[in-house]
N, C-alpha and C positions, 0 to 999 in steps of 0.2 A: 268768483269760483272757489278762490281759498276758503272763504267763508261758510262756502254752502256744502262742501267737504267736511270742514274740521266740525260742522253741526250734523253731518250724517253719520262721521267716524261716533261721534258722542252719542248720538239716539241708538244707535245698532253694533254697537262694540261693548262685550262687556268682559272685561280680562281682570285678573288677578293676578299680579305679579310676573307683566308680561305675558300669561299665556290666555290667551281665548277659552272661556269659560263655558259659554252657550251651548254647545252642545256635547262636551265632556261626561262618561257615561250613558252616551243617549243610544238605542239601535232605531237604526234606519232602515226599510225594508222598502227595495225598490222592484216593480212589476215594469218587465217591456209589455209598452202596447203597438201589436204591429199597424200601424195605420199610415196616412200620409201627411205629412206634416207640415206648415207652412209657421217660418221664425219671420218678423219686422224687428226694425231697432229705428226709436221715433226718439226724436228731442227729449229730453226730462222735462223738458214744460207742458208737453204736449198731454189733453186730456184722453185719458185710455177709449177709445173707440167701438160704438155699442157693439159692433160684429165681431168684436175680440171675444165676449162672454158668450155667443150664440152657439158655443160646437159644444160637443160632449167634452172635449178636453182642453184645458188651455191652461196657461201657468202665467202670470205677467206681473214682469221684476220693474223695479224701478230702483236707479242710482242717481248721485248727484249728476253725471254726465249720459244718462240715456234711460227709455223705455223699452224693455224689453217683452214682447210679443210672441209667445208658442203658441199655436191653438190645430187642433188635427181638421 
């Protein structure tokens, strides 16, 4: 598990003299969407699942320790 961390800190961290770099300067503009929402959180090995991508909305995270599921 250490392993498979210190290789996701490394692909998805990118900092400059300690500070987090990635989105420094950036604007971010967030829309609510009133809908009904359904979250899963599956294993990190587990392959993402076809009815995750079938709605109009869905977002889906993945960490070293889980798969993350939004879809309305």
């Amino acid at each position: 598990m250490d392993e498979e961390r210190n290789e996701y800190q490394r692909l998805f961290s990118v900092k400059d003299e300690g500070v987090n770099v990635g989105m420094l300067g950036k604007k971010l503009t967030m829309k609510a969407i009133n809908e009904t929402y359904g979250v899963c959180r599956l294993d990190h090995h587990q392959p993402v699942p076809d009815w995750a991508k079938d709605s109009g909305f869905y977002s889906i995270t993945g960490t070293f320790e889980e798969l993350s599921i939004v879809c309305s």
